[in-house]
C-alpha positions in Angstrom: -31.9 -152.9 146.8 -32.9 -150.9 150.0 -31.8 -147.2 150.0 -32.3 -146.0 153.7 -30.1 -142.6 153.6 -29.3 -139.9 150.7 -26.2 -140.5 151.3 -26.4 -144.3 150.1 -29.4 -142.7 147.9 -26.2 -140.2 146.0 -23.7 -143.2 145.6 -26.1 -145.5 143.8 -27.7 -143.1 141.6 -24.9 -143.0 139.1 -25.4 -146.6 138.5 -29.3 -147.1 138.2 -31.7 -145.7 136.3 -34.2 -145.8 139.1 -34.3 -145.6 142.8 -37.5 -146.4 145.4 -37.8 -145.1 148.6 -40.7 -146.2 150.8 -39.1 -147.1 154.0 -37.7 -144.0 155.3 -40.2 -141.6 153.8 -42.9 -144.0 155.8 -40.9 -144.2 158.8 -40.5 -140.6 159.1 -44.2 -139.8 158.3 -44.9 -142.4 161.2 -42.7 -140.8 163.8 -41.9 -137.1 163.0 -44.3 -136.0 160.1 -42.8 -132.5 160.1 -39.3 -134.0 159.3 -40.8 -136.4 156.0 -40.7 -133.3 153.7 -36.9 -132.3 154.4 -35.7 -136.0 154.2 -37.7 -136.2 151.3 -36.1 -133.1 149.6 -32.8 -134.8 150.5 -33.6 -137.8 148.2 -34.5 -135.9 145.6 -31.1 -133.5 145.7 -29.2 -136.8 146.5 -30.2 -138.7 143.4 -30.2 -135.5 141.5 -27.5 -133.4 142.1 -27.5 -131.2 139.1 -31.0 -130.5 138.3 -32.0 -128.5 135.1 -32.4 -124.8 135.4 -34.1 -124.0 132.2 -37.3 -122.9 131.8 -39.6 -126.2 130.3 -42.4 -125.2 127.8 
C-alpha cells in the first residue's frame, strides 16, 4: 500500500504494524531538498502520535 501524505500516513497507522515511505521523501529530496526533513518529521508524528517521553537507559 502506497502512503503519499501524513495524513493517509495517521489513518493507516492504527491498522499496521509497519509503514514505508520512499516516494514522497524521494520526490521531495528531488525537487525541494530543504522541505524533505519537515515532511519527513510529519511522517514520523503522523504514524506516531503519542511518542514516549521517558528517559531510555
Amino acid at each position: 500500500m502506497g502512503i503519499s501524505t501524513p495524513d493517509l500516513a495517521a489513518h493507516v497507522a492504527p491498522l499496521v504494524d509497519a509503514v514505508v515511505v520512499g516516494t514522497p521523501v524521494v520526490r521531495a529530496l528531488a525537487t525541494e531538498p530543504g522541505q524533505a526533513p519537515a515532511l519527513t518529521a510529519a511522517f514520523a508524528q503522523a504514524l506516531n502520535p503519542n511518542p514516549v517521553t521517558e528517559p531510555r537507559a
